[in-house]
PyMOL Python script that loads the backbone (N, CA, C, O; Angstrom):
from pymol import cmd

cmd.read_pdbstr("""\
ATOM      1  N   UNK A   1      11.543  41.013-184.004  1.00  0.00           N
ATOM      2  CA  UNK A   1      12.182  42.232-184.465  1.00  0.00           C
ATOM      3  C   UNK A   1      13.122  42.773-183.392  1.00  0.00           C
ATOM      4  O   UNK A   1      14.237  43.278-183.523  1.00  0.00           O
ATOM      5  N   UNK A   2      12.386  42.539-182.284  1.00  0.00           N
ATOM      6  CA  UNK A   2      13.710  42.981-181.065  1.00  0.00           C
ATOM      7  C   UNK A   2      14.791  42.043-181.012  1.00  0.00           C
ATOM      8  O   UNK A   2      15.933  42.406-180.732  1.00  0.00           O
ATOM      9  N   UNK A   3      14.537  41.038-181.226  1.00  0.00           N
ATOM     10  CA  UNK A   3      15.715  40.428-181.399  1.00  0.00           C
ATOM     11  C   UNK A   3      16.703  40.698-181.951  1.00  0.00           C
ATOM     12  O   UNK A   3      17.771  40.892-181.370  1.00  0.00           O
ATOM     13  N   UNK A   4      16.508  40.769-183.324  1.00  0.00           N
ATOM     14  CA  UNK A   4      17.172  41.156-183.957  1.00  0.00           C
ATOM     15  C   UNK A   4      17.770  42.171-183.820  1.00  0.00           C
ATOM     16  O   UNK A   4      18.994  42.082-183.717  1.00  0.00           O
ATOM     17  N   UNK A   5      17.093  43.586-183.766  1.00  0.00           N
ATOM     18  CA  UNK A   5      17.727  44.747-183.228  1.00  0.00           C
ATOM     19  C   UNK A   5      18.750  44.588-182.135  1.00  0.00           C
ATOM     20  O   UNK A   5      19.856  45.105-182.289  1.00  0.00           O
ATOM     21  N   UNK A   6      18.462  43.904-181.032  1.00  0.00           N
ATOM     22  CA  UNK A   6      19.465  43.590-180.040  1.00  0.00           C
ATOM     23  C   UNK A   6      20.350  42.757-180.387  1.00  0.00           C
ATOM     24  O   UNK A   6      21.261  42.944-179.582  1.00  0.00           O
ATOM     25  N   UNK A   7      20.705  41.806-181.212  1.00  0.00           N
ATOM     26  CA  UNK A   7      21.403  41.078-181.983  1.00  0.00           C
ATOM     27  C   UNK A   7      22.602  42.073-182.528  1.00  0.00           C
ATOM     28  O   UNK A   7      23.745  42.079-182.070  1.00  0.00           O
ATOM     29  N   UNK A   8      22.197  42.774-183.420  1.00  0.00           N
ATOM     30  CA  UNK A   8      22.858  44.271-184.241  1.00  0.00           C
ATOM     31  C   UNK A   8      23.534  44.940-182.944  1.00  0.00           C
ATOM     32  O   UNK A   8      24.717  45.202-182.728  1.00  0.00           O
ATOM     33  N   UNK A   9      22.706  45.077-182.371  1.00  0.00           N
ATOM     34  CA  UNK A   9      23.819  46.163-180.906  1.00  0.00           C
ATOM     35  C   UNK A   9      24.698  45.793-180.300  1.00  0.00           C
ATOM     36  O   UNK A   9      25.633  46.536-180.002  1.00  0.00           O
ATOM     37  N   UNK A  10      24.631  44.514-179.948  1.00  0.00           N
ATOM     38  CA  UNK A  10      25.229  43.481-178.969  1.00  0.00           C
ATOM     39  C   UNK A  10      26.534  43.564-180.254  1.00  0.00           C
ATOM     40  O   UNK A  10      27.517  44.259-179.998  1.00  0.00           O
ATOM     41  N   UNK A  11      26.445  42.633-181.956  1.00  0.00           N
ATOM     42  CA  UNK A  11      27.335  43.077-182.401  1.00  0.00           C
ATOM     43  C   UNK A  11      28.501  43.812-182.327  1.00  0.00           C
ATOM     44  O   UNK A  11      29.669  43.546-182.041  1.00  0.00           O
ATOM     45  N   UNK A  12      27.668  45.170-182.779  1.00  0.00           N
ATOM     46  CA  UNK A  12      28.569  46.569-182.757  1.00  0.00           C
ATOM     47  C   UNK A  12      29.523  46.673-181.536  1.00  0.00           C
ATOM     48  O   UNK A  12      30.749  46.777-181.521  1.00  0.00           O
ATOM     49  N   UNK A  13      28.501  46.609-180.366  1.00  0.00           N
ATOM     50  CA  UNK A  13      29.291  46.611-179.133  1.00  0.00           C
ATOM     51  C   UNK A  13      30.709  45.673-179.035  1.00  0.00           C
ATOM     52  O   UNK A  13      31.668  46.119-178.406  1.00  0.00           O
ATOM     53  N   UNK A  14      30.773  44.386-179.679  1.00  0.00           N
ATOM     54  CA  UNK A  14      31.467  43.336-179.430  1.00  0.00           C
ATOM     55  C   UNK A  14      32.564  44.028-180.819  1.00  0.00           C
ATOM     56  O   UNK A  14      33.752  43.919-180.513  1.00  0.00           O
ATOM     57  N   UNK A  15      32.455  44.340-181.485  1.00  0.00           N
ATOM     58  CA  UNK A  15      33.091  44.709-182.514  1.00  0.00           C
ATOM     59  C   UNK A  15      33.932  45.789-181.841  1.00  0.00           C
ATOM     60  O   UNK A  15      35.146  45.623-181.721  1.00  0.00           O
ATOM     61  N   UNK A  16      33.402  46.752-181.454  1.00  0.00           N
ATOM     62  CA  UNK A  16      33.594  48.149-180.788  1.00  0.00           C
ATOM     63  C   UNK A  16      35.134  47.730-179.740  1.00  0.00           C
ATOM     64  O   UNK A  16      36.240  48.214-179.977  1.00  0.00           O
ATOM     65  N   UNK A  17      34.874  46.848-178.715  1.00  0.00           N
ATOM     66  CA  UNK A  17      35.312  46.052-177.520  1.00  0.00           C
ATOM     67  C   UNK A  17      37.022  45.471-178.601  1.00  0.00           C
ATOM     68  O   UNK A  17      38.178  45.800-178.332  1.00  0.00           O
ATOM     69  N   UNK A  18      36.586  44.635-179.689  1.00  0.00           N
ATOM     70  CA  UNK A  18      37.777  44.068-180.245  1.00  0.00           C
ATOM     71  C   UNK A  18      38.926  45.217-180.551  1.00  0.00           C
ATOM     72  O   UNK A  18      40.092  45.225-180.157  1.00  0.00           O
ATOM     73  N   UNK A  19      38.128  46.342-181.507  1.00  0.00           N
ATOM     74  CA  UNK A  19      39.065  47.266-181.688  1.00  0.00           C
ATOM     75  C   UNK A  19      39.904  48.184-180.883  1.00  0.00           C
ATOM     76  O   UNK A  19      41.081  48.543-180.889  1.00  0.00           O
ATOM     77  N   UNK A  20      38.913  48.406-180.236  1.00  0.00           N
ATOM     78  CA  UNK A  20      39.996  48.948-179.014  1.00  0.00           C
ATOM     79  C   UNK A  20      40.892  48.848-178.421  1.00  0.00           C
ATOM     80  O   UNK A  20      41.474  49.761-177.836  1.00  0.00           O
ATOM     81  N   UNK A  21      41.188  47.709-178.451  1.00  0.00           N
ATOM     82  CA  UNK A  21      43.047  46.898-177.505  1.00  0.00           C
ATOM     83  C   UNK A  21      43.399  46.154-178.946  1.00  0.00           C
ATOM     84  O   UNK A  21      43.437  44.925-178.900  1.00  0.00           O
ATOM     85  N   UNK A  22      43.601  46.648-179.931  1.00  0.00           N
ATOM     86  CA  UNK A  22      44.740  45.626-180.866  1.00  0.00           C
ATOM     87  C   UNK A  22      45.878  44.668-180.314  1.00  0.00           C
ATOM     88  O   UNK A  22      46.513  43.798-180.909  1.00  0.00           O
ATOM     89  N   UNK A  23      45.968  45.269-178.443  1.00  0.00           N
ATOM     90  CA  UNK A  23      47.440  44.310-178.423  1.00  0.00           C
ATOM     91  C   UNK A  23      47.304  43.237-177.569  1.00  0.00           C
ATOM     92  O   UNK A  23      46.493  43.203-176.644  1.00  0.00           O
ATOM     93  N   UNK A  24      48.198  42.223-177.900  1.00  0.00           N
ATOM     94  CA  UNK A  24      47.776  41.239-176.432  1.00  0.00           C
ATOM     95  C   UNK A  24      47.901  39.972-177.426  1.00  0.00           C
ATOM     96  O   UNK A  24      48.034  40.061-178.647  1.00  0.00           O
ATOM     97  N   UNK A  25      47.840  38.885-176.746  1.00  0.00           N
ATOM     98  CA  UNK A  25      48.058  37.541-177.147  1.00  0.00           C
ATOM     99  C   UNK A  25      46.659  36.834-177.607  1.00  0.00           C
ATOM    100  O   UNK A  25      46.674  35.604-177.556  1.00  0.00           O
ATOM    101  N   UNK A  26      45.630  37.363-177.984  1.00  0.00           N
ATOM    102  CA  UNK A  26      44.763  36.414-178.904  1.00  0.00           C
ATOM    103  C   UNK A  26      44.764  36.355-179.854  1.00  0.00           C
ATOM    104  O   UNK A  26      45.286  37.298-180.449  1.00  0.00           O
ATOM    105  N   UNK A  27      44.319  35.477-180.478  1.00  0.00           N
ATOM    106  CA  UNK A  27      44.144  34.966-182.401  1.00  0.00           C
ATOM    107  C   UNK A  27      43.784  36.218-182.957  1.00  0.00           C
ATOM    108  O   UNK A  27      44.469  36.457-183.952  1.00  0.00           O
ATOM    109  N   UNK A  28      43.098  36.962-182.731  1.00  0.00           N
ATOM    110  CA  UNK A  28      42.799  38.037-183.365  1.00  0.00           C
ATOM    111  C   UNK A  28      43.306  39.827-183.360  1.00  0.00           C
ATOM    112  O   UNK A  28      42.919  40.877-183.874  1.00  0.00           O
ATOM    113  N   UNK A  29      44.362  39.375-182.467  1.00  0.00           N
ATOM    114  CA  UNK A  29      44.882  40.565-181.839  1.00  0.00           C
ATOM    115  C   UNK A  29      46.280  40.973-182.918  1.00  0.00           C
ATOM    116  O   UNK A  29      46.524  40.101-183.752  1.00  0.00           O
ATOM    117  N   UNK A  30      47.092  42.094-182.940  1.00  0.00           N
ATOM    118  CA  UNK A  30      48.025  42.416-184.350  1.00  0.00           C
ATOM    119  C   UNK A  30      49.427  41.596-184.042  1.00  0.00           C
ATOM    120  O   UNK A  30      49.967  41.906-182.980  1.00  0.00           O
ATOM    121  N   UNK A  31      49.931  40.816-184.661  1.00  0.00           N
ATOM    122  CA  UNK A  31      50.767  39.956-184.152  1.00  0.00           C
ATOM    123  C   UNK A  31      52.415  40.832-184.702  1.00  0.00           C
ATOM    124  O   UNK A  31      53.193  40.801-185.656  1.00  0.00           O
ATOM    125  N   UNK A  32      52.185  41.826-182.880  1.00  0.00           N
ATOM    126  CA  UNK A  32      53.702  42.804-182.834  1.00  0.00           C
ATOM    127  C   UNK A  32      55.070  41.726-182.721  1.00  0.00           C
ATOM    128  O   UNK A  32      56.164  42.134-183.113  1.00  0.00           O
ATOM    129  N   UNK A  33      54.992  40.974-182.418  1.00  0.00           N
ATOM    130  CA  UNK A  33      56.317  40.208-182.094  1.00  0.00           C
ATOM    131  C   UNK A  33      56.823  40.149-183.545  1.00  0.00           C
ATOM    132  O   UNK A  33      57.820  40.798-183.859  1.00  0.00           O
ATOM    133  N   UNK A  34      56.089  39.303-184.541  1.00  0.00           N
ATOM    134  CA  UNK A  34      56.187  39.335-185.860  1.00  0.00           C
ATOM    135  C   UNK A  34      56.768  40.543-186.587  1.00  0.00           C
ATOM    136  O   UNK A  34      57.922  40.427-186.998  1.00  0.00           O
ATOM    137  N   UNK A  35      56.314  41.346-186.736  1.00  0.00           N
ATOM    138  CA  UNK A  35      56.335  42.664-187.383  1.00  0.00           C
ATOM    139  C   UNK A  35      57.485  43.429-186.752  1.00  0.00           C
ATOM    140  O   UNK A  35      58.148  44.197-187.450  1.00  0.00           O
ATOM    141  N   UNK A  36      57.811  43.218-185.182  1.00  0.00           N
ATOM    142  CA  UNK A  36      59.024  43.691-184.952  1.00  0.00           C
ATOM    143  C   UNK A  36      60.260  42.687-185.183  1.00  0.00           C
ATOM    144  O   UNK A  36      61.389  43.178-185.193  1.00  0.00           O
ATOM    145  N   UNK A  37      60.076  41.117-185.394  1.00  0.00           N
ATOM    146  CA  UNK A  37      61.371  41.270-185.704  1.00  0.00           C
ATOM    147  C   UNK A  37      61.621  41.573-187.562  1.00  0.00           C
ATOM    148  O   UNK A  37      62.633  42.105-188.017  1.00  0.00           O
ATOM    149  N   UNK A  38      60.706  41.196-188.210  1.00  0.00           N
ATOM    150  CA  UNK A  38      60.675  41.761-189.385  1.00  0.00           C
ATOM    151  C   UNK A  38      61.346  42.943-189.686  1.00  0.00           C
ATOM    152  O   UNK A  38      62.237  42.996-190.534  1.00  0.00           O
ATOM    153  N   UNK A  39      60.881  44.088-188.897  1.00  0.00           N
ATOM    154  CA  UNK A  39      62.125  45.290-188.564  1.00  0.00           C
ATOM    155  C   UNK A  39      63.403  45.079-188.372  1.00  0.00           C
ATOM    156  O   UNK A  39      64.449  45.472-188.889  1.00  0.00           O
ATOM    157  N   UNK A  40      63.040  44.237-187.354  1.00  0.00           N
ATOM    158  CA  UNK A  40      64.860  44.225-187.037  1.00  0.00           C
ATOM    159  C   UNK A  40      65.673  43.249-187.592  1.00  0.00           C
ATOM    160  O   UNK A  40      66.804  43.037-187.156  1.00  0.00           O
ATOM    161  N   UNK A  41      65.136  42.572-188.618  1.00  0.00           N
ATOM    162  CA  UNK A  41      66.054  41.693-189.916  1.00  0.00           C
ATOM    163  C   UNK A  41      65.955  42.993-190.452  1.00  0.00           C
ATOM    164  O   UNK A  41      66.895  43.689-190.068  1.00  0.00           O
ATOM    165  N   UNK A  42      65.008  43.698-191.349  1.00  0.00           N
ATOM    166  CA  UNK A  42      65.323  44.632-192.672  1.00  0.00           C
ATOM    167  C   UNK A  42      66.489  45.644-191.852  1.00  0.00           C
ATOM    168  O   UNK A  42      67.528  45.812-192.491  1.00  0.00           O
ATOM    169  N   UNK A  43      66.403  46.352-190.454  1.00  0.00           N
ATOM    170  CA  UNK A  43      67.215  47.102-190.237  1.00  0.00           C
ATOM    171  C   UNK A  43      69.081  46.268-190.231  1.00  0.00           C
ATOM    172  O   UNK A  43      70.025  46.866-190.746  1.00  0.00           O
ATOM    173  N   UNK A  44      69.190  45.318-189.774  1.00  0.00           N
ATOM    174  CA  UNK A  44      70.004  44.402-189.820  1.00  0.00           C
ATOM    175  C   UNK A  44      71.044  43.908-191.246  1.00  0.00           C
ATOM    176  O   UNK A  44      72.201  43.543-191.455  1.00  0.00           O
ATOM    177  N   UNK A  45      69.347  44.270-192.260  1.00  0.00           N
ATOM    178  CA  UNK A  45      70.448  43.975-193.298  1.00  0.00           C
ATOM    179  C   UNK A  45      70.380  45.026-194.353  1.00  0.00           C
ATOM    180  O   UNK A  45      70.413  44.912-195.578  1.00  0.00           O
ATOM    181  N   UNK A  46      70.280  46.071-193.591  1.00  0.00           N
ATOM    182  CA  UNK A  46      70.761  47.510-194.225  1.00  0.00           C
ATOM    183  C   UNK A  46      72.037  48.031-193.529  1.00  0.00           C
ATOM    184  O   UNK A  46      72.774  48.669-194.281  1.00  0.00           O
ATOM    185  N   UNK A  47      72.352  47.928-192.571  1.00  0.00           N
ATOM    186  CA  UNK A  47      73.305  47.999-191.869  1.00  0.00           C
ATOM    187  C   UNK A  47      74.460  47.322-192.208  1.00  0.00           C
ATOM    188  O   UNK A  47      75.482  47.458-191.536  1.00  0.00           O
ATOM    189  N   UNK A  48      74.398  46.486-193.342  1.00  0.00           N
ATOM    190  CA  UNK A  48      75.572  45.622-193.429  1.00  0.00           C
ATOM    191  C   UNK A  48      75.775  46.063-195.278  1.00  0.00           C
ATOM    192  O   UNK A  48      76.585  45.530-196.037  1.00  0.00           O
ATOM    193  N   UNK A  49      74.763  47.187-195.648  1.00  0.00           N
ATOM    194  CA  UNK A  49      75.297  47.726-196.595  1.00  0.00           C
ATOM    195  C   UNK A  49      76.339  48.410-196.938  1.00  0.00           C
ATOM    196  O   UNK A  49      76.685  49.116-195.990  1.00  0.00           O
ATOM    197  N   UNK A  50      77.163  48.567-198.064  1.00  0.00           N
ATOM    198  CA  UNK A  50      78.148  49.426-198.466  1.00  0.00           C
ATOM    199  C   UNK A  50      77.865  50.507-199.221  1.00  0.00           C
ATOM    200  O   UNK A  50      77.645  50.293-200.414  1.00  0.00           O
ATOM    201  N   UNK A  51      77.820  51.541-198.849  1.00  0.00           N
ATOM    202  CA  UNK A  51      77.145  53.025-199.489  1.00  0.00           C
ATOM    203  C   UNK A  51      77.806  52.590-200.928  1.00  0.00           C
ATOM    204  O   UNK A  51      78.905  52.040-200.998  1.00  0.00           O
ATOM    205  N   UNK A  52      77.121  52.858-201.885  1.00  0.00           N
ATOM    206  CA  UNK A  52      77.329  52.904-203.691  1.00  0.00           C
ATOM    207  C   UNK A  52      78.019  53.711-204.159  1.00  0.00           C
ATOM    208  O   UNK A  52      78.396  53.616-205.327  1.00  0.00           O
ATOM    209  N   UNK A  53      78.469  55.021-203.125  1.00  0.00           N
ATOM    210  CA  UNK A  53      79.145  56.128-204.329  1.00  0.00           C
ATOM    211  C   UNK A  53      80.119  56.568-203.638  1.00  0.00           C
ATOM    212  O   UNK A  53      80.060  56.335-202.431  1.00  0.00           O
ATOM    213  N   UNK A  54      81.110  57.204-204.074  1.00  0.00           N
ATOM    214  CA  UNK A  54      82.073  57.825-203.833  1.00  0.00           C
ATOM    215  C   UNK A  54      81.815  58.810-202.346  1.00  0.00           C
ATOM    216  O   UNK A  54      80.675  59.148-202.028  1.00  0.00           O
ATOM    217  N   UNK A  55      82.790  59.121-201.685  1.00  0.00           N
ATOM    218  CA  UNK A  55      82.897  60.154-200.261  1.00  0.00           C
ATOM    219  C   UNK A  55      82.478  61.187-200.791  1.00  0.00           C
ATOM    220  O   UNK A  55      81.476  61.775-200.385  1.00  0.00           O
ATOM    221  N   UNK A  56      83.486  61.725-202.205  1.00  0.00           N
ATOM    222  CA  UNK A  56      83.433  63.310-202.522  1.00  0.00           C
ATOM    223  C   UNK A  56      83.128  63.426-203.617  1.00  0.00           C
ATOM    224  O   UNK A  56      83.759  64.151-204.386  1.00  0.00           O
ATOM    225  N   UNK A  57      81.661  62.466-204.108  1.00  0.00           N
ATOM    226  CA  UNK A  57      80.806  62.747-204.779  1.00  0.00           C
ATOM    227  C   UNK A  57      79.712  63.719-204.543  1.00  0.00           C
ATOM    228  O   UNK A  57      79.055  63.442-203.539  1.00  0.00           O
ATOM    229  N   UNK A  58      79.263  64.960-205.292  1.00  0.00           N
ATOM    230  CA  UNK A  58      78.588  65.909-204.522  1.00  0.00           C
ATOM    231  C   UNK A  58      76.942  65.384-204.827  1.00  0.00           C
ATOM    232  O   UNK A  58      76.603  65.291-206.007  1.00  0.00           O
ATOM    233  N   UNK A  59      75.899  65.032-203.693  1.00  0.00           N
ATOM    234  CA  UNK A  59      74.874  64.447-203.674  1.00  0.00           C
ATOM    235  C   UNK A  59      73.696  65.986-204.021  1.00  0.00           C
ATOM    236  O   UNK A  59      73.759  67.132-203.575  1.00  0.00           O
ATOM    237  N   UNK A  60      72.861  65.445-204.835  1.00  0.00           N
ATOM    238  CA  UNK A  60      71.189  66.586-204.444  1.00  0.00           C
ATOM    239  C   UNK A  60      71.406  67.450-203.535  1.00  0.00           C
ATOM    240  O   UNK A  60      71.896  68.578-203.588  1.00  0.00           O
ATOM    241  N   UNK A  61      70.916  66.702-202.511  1.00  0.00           N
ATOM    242  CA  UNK A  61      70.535  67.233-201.309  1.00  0.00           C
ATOM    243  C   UNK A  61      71.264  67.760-200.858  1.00  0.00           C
ATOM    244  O   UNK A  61      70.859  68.051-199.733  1.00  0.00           O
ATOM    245  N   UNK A  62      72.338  68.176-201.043  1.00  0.00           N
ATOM    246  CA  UNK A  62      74.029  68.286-200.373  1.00  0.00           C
ATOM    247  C   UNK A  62      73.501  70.071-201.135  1.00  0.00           C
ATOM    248  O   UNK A  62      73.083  70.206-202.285  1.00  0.00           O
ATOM    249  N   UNK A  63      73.686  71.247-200.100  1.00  0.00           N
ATOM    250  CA  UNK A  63      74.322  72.798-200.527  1.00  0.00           C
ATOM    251  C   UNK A  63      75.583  72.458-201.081  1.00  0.00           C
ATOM    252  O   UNK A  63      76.457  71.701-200.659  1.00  0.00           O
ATOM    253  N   UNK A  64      75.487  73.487-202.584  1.00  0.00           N
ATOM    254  CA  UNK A  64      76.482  73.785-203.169  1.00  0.00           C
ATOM    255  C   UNK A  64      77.379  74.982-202.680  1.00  0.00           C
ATOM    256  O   UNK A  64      76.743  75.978-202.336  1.00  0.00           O
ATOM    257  N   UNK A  65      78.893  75.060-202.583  1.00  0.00           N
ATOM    258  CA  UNK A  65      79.131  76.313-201.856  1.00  0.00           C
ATOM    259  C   UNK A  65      79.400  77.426-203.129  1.00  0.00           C
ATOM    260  O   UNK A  65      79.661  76.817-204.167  1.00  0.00           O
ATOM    261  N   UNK A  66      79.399  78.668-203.267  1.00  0.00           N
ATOM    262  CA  UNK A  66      79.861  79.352-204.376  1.00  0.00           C
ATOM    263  C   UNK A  66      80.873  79.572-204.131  1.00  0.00           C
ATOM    264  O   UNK A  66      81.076  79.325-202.943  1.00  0.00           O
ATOM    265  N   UNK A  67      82.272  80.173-204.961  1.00  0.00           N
ATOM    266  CA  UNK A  67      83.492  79.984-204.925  1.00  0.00           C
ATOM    267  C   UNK A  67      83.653  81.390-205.679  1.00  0.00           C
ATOM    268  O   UNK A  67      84.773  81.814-205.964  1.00  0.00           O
TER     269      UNK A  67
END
""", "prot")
cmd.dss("prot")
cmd.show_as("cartoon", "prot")
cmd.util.cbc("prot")
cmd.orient("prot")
């Protein structure tokens, strides 16, 4: 039974230990290199968009002035 119990702790502990540093170069660690250049293609190819509407089209978000 102690075994076991110490089995369970030792666990948690080792579990506890993984989460704590997500970063770094092991198999199990969040693979940032990936995910940033992923960013920097999607930012890349938004940047090479052509806005859809007219200059002095008046948008939502845009204050209306009263006249």
């Amino acid at each position: 039974m102690v075994s076991l119990v110490a089995f369970a702790v030792f666990g948690v502990e080792e579990i506890g230990l993984e989460i704590e540093n997500p970063f770094g170069c092991d198999r199990n660690d969040l693979p940032l290199n990936g995910i940033c250049q992923t960013m920097e293609r999607n930012i890349q190819d938004l940047m090479t968009l052509t806005p859809s509407i007219e200059a002095n089209e008046q948008q939502p978000w845009q204050i209306t002035t009263l006249q």
